[in-house]
DORODREN-133504 format. One record per residue (C-alpha): residue in one letter; x, y, z. Coordinates in steps of 0.25 Angstrom, whole numbers, m for minus. Example, Ala and Ser with C-alpha at 12.3 -4.5 7.8 and 13.67 -1.06 7.14 Angstrom:
BEGIN
  res     px     py     pz
    A     49    m18     31
    S     55     m4     29
***
This chain:
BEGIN
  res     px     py     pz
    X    m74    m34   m138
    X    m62    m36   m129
    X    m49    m44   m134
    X    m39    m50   m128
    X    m26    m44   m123
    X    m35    m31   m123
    X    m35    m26   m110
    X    m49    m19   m109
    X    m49     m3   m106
    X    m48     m3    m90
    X    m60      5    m84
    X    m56     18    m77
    X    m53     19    m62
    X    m67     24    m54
    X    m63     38    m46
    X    m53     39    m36
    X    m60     32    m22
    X    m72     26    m30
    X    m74     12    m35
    X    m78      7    m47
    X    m93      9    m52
    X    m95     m6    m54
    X   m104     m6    m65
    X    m93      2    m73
    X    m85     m8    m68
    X    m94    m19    m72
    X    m97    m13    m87
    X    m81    m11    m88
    X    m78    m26    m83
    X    m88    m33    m93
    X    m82    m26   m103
    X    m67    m28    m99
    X    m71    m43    m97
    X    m78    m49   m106
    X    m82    m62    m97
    X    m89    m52    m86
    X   m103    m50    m95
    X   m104    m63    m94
    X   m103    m66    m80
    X   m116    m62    m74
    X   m111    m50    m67
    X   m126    m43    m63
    X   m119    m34    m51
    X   m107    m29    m45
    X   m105    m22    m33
    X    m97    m20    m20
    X   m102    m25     m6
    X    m90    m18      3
    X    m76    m25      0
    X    m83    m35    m11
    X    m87    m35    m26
    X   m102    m42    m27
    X   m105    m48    m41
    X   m121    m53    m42
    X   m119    m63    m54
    X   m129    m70    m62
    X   m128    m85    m63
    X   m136    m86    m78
    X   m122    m84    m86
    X   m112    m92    m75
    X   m121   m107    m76
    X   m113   m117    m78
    X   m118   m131    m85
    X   m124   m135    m70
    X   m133   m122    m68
    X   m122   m116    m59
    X   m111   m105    m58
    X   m103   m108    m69
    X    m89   m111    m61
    X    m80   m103    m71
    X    m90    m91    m72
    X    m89    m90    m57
    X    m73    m91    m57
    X    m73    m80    m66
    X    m83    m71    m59
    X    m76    m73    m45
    X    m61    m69    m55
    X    m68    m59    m58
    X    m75    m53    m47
    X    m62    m53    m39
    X    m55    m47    m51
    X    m66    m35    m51
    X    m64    m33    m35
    X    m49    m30    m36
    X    m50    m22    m49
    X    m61    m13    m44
    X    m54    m13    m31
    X    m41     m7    m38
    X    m49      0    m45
    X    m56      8    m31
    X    m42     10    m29
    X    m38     18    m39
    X    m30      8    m46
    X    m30      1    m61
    X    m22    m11    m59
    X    m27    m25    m65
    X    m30    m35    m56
    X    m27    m51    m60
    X    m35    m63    m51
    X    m20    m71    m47
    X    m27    m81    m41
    X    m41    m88    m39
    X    m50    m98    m33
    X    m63   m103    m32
    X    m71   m111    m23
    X    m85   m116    m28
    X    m93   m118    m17
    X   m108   m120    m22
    X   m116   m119    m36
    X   m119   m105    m40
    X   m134   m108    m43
    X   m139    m91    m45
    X   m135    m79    m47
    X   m124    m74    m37
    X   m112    m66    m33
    X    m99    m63    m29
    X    m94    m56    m19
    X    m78    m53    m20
    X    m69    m46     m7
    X    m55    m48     m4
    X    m51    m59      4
    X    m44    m53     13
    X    m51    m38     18
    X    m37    m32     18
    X    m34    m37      5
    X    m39    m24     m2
    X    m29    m16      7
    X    m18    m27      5
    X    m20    m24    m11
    X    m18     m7     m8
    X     m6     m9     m1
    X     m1    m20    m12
    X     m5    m10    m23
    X      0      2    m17
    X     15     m5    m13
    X     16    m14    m26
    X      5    m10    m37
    X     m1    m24    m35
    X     m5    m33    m27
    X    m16    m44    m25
    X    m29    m46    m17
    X    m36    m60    m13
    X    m52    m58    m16
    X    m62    m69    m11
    X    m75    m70    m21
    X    m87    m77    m16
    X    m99    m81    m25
    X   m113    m84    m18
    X   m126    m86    m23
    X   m137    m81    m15
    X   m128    m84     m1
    X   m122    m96     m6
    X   m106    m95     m8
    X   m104   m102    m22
    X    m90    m99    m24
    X    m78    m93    m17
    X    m65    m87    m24
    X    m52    m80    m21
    X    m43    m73    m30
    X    m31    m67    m29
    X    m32    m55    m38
    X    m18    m47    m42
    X    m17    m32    m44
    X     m7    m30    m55
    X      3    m19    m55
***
């Protein structure tokens, strides 16, 4: 059981030019979090630039039948946090990442299951963030997180996430 002011053993870096097997990554992060079990996390995956959750909506509902609006604030948190930490982590780097900053936008009812998709906001932003680390050992990168179910966009987020030195 995890306490707090524990940090949790970090997982070790995936081979040099290789990401990470995401459902080490997963196992690691339901274990390092204790929240993420819970969240309904039934996929994780990467389509080109963006990380794709597939999340059920049976342990989110709120007291209406609908996405619970804190569940989806943590998720899309999260989700951005898991972009730029497996990011780094593609890199070769262990560095902790931080969310500076964070908005949310609800735009419908989430009524099913669904997902979310989380890319940089800017397409350069993953160079900017290189050149950042490699000139300062930090840096920060804006990630945009969008939440649909089935085509409908339920909820937009951006977060500024921090790389720490």
């Amino acid at each position: 059981m995890r306490q707090a002011g524990v940090p949790h053993p970090r997982l070790a870096l995936p081979a040099a030019g290789q990401g990470d097997n995401l459902s080490d990554f997963r196992h690691w992060l339901e274990a390092a979090i204790p929240l993420v079990p819970q969240l309904g996390i039934t996929d994780m995956h990467w389509e080109n630039e963006a990380l794709v959750w597939s999340l059920s909506l049976a342990p989110n509902l709120n007291d209406k039948g609908t996405g619970f609006g804190g569940s989806l604030a943590a998720q899309v948190t999260l989700i951005g946090w898991c972009w730029a930490t497996l990011w780094l982590r593609a890199q070769g780097r262990d560095q902790d990442v931080v969310v500076a900053e964070a908005t949310q936008r609800f735009q419908a009812p989430v009524t099913g299951d669904y997902r979310l998709v989380c890319r940089p906001e800017d397409p350069a932003g993953p160079a900017a963030l290189a050149e950042r680390l490699t000139s300062r050992g930090k840096g920060r990168i804006v990630l945009l997180q969008e939440l649909y179910c089935g085509e409908t966009l339920c909820l937009s987020a951006h977060g500024d996430y921090a790389v720490l030195p």
